[in-house]
N, C-alpha and C positions, 0 to 999 in steps of 0.2 A: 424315791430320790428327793432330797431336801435342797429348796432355791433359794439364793437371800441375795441381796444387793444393796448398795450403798445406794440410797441416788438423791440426784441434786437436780434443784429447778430455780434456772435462771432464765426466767419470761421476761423483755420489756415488756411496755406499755407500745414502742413501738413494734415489735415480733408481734405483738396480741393483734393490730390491725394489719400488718401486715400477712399475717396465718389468714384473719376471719376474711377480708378477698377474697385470697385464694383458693378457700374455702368456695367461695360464692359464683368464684368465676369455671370450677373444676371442681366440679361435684365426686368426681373421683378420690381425690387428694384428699387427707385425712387433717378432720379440723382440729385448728388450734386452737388455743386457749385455755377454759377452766373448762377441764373434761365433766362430765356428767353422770358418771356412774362410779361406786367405791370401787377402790382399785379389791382387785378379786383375791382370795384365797385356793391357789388350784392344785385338785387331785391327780393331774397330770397335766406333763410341760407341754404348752399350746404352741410352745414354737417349735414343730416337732418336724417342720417343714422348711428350715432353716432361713439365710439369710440372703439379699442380693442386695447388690446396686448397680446404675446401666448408663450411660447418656450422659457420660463425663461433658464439662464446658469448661473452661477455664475459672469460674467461681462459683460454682455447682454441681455435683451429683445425683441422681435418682438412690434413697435406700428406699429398701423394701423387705418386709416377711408379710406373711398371712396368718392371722392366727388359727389351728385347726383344732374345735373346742372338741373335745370329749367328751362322751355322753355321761360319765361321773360330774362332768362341770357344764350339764345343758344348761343350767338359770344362768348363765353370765352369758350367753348368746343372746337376749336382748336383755337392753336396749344396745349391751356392746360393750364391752369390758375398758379399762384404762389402761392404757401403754403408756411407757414411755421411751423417744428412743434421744439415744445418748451417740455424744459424737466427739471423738477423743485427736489431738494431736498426735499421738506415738501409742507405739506397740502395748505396754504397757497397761496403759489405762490410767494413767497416772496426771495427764495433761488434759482436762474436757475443755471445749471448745467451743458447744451449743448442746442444748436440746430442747425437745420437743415433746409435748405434752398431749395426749391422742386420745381417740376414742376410735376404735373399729366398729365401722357399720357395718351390721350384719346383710345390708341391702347389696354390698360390694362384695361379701362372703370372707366378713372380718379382713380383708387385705388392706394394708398399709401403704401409702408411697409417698413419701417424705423428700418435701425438695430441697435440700439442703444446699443452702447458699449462703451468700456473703464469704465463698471460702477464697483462699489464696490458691494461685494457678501453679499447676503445676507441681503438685508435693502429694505425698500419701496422707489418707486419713483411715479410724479407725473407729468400727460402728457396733452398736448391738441394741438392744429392744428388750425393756423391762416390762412384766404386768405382774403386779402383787411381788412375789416370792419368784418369781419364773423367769429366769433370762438366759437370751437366745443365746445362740452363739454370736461368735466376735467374727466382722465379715473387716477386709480388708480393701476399701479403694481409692482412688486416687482423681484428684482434677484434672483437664488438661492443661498443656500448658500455654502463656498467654499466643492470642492472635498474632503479635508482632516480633515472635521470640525464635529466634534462629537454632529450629530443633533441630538434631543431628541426626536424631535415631528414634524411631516408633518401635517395637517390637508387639506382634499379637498375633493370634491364635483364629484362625480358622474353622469353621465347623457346621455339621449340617449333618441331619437325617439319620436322629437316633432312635430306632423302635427298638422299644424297650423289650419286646418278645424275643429277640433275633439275637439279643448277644446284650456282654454287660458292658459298662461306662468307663470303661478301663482310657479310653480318651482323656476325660475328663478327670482323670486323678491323677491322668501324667502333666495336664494344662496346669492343675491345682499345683503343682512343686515346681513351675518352671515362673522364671523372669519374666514377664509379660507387663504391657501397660494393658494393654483389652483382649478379652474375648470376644472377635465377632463371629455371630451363629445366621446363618441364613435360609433355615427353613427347616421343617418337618419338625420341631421342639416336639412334640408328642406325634402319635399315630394312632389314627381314630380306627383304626383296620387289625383284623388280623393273621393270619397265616399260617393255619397248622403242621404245614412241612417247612417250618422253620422256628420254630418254638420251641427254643430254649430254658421260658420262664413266662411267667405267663400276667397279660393284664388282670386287674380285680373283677373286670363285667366287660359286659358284651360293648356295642356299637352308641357312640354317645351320640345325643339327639337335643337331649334338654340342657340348661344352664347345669343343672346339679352336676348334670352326666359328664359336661365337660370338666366342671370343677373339679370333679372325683378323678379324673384323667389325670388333668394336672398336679393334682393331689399326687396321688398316685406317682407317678412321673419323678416330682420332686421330693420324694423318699427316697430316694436313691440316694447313698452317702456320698459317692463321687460325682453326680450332678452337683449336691451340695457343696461338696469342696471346692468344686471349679466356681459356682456362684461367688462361695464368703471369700476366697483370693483374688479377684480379678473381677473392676469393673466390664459390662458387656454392654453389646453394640447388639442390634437386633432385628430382623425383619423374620416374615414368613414365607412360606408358600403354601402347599394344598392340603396335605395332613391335618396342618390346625385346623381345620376344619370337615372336607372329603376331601378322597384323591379326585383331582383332575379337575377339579368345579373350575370353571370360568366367570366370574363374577358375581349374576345372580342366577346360573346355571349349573346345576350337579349332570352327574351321568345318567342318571334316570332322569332327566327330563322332568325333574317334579316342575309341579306349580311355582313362576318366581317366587308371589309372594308366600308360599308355605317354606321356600327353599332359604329365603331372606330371614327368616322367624329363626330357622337351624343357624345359620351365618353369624347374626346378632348374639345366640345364645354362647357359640365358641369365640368370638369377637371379645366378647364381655371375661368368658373366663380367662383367654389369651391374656386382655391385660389387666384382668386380677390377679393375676402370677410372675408378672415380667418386671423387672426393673426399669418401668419407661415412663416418660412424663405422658402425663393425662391432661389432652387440650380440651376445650368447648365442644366439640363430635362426640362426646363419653356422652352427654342425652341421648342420641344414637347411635348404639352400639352394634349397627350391620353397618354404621359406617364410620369406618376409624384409623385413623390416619396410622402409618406406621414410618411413611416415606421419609427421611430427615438428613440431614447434610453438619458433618462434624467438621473441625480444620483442630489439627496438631500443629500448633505455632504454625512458619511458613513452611515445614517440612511438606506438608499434605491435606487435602482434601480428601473427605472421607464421605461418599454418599449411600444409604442405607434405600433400595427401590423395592417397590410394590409392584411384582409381578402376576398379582390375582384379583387384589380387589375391582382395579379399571382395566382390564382387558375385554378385548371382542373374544365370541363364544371362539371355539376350534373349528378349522373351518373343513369341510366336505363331511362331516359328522358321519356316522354309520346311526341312520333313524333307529336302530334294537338298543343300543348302548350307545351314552355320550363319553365324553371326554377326549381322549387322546389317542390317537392313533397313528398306523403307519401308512400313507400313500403316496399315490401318485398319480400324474395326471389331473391334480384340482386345481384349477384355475382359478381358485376363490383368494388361492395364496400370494397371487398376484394382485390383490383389488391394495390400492395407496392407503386406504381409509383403515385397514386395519391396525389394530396398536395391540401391542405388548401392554404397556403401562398407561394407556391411556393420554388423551391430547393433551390433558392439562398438565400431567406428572410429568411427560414428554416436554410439553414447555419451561415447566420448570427448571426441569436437569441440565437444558438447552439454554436456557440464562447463567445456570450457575457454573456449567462448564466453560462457556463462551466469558466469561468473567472473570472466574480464578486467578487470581497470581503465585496459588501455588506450588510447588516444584511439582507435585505427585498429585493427580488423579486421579482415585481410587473409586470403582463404582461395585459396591457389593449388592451382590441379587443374586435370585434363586437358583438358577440352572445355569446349563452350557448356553455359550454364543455361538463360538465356533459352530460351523457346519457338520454333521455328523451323518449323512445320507449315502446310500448306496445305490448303484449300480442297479435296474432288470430291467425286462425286455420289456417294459411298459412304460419305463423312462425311471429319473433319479426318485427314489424316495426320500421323505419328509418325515420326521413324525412334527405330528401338529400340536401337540402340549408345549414342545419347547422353542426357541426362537427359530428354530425352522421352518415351523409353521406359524410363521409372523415375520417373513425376511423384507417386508419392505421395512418394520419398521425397524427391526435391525439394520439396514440401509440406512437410516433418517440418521439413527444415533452415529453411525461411523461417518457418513458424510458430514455431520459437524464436526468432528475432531478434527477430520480432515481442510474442513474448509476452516475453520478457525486456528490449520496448524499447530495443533495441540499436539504436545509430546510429554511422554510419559505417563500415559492413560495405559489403565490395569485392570479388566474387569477379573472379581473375583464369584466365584459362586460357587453352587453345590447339587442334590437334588441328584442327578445323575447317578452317585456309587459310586463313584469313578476318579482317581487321581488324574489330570490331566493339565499339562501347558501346552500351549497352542498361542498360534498369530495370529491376528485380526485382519483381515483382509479390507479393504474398500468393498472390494464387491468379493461375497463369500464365495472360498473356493477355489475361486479365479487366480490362477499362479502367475497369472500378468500383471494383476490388480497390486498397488501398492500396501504391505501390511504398517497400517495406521494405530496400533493397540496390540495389548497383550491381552492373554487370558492365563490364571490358574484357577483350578477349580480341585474343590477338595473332597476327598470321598467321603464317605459315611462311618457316623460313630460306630454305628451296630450295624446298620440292613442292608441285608445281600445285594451283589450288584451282579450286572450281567456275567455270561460264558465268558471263558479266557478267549475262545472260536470267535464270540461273535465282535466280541473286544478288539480283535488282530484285525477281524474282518473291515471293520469299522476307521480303523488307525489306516490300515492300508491303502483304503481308497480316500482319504483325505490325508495329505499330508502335513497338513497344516496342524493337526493333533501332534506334537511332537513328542510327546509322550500321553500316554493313555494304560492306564491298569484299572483293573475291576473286582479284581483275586482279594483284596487287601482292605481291613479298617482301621477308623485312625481319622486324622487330623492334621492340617499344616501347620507348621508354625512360619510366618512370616517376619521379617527382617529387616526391615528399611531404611537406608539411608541416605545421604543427598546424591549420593553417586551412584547408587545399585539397590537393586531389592533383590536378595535371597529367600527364598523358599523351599522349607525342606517336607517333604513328603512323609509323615510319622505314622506307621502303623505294623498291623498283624494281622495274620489269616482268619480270616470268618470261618465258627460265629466267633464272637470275641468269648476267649475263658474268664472269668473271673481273676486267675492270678497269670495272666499271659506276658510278654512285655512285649514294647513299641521298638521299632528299627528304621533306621533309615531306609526310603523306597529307594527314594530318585533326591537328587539338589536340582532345581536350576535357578533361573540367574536372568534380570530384565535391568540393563546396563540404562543409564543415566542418557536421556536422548539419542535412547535406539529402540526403534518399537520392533517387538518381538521377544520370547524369550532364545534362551542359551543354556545348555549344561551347565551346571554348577563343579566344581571340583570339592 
């Protein structure tokens, strides 16, 4: 296949200092300036892993690809081949607008993240990435719009917990054709694990451990056509949970119990490929890459506040552990779940949220994170069970967050999440559970692109002893699409029977509906 591209370089003098900072301050970020190496002649197209961008602001975007060199073009892996990415006003390609003159380190695994700025808020733009002869595809995104601009309407997509073994991306190529301003994704992007009674298609190698291992993953991963598609149409919003790394880790705690510091080494290696692959700005923590911020806080005009939380990195271990296996489990009777001090997201990330909520002006409140809130415990003769991976087992600090909404009178707070399998709206209680207790927040939470989720049994089981789940399915994959506006937010439930087919289609589950200063959701019609 034969590549050619026109391209044009229009560098200042001031872009050149402005790049070589940025360069200096975010060793991540791909330097500007007069690249260093001939631009290449290549036997196969390097962008073969296509395109993204993430982290809209009102006059800036995150673009990103990674180049993935082929062993017919191994000499252009060092010192790093010459990109160039190109940044258009309209569809077309007809109108450029900037670019950018690169070199991919091999030390970052050839990935790119371009921060593209100085843009106008609020409009779409049009992106792609040239080297030699070889250009990407054309990814499409868009600013947001300004701080003080009276937005009417967000539209975006929901998503969470796609193992690639379990079913194919049929979410993601329904997201790619629909109207959307963002994709936000909240956990599982890859799955370090795998499952033979449910293997549909299968990963490239076993269990990742090292940088390569995880790269290959992500690699891997982002071969997917309809991953791709959903990337090059729709900037995304981003956080994790435990897949990207192990299931269940708690901080610097896996389920085996390894040594922190050997468990930290593992952390660091998927930390680093995470964000060689994602469309996210790279801050000063990119030198330490077991520790790396993900946590971040968006505003769409005055319509919304949109905050992205970190349920893994700063959490306390699970508490009453089973010493044979760590991680998460299901109990009762531990009293360790009662101790104040423990955190979900940790005291500082807690403080943080706890400023920016306590602050806001506005309308919508939006808090996306990994898992359920709501309550989700059962009934036996030993007393309620818990399980301890998710906020159940962490309910003081679940307490901390809803008693600030509440004491600060905050209305229209939406936690969104995923993690579970599970379609579910549900009401936020003061105190969980408690039918006395005033519901202060909403919850939806969206099931899984691909991976099975619980029994239909244990599903009814679960709904019926908490009512506050007002609706709960686990049968179905798929994705939300979300809808907001100054008066309502609609949520419609999009999916299909597990595992996903290949040519399957998506259907409405359920609508509901979280009315403009009324906490709780409602049926949609």
């Amino acid at each position: 296949m034969a590549f050619s591209a026109r391209t044009r370089f229009d560098v200042s003098r001031r872009d050149l200092h402005r790049m070589a900072l940025a360069a200096a301050l975010a060793p991540w970020m791909a330097k500007g300036g007069q690249a260093q190496s001939t631009a290449p002649r290549w036997q196969v197209n390097p962008f073969s892993l296509g395109v993204a961008s993430g982290q809209p602001q009102p006059g800036s975007v995150v673009l990103w690809t990674r180049l993935l060199i082929h062993e017919a073009d191994a000499a252009w892996r060092t010192p790093g081949p010459e990109v160039v990415c190109e940044l258009f006003a309209d569809e077309a390609l007809r109108q450029p607008v900037r670019q950018w003159r690169l070199v991919a380190d091999p030390r970052r695994g050839h990935s790119l993240h371009v921060l593209a700025d100085g843009l106008q808020a609020g409009r779409p733009y049009w992106y792609r990435f040239v080297s030699g002869q070889a250009v990407s595809a054309v990814g499409r995104t868009r600013t947001s719009p300004a701080l003080t601009e009276p937005v009417r309407r967000l539209r975006l997509a929901l998503a969470s917990c796609q193992h690639y073994e379990q079913g194919h991306f049929l979410a993601h190529r329904h997201m790619a054709a629909q109207d959307l301003d963002l994709v936000l994704f909240v956990g599982d992007y890859i799955y370090e694990s795998s499952n033979k009674n449910f293997k549909i298609r299968a990963h490239e190698s076993g269990m990742p451990y090292s940088l390569d291992e995880y790269r290959a993953r992500h690699a891997h991963y982002k071969s997917d056509p309809d991953l791709q598609a959903s990337h090059a149409a729709h900037p995304w919003l981003m956080t994790w949970d435990d897949h990207e790394v192990v299931n269940d880790y708690a901080n610097d705690l896996d389920r085996h119990f390894t040594d922190a510091a050997v468990f930290l080494k593992r952390r660091a290696a998927a930390y680093q490929a995470y964000f060689e692959h994602m469309p996210v700005r790279i801050g000063p923590d990119a030198a330490q890459p077991s520790q790396m911020r993900i946590h971040d806080r968006m505003a769409w005009g005055t319509l919304a506040d949109l905050w992205t939380l970190d349920c893994r990195q700063y959490r306390d271990h699970q508490a009453c552990p089973d010493p044979m296996r760590g991680g998460g489990r299901v109990v009762m009777g531990c009293d360790a779940l009662n101790d104040p001090s423990r955190s979900m997201l940790g005291a500082a990330q807690e403080q943080w949220l706890t400023a920016g909520l306590t602050q806001t002006q506005r309308r919508w409140k939006l808090l996306a994170q990994s898992t359920l809130m709501a309550t989700s415990g059962l009934s036996t003769p030993l007393g309620r069970s818990a399980f301890t991976d998710g906020w159940d087992g962490y309910p003081q600090a679940r307490a901390r967050l809803l008693q600030t909404v509440a004491d600060a009178r905050l209305k229209d707070v939406v936690m969104l999440g995923g993690d579970v399998h599970a379609n579910v709206a549900a009401q936020l209680r003061l105190q969980a559970g408690d039918e006395r207790s005033p519901i202060v927040a909403s919850e939806l939470v969206t099931t899984s692109v691909s991976t099975r989720g619980m029994s239909k049994k244990l599903m009814a089981q679960i709904q019926g002893e908490n009512p506050d789940l007002r609706h709960a399915r686990s049968d179905e994959r798929g994705y939300t699409q979300i809808d907001l506006r100054p008066d309502r937010l609609e949520a419609q439930f999009l999916t299909t029977p597990h595992p996903v087919s290949p040519h399957a289609a998506l259907s409405v589950q359920a609508r509901w509906a979280v009315r403009q200063g009324v906490a709780g959701v409602e049926p949609s019609p």
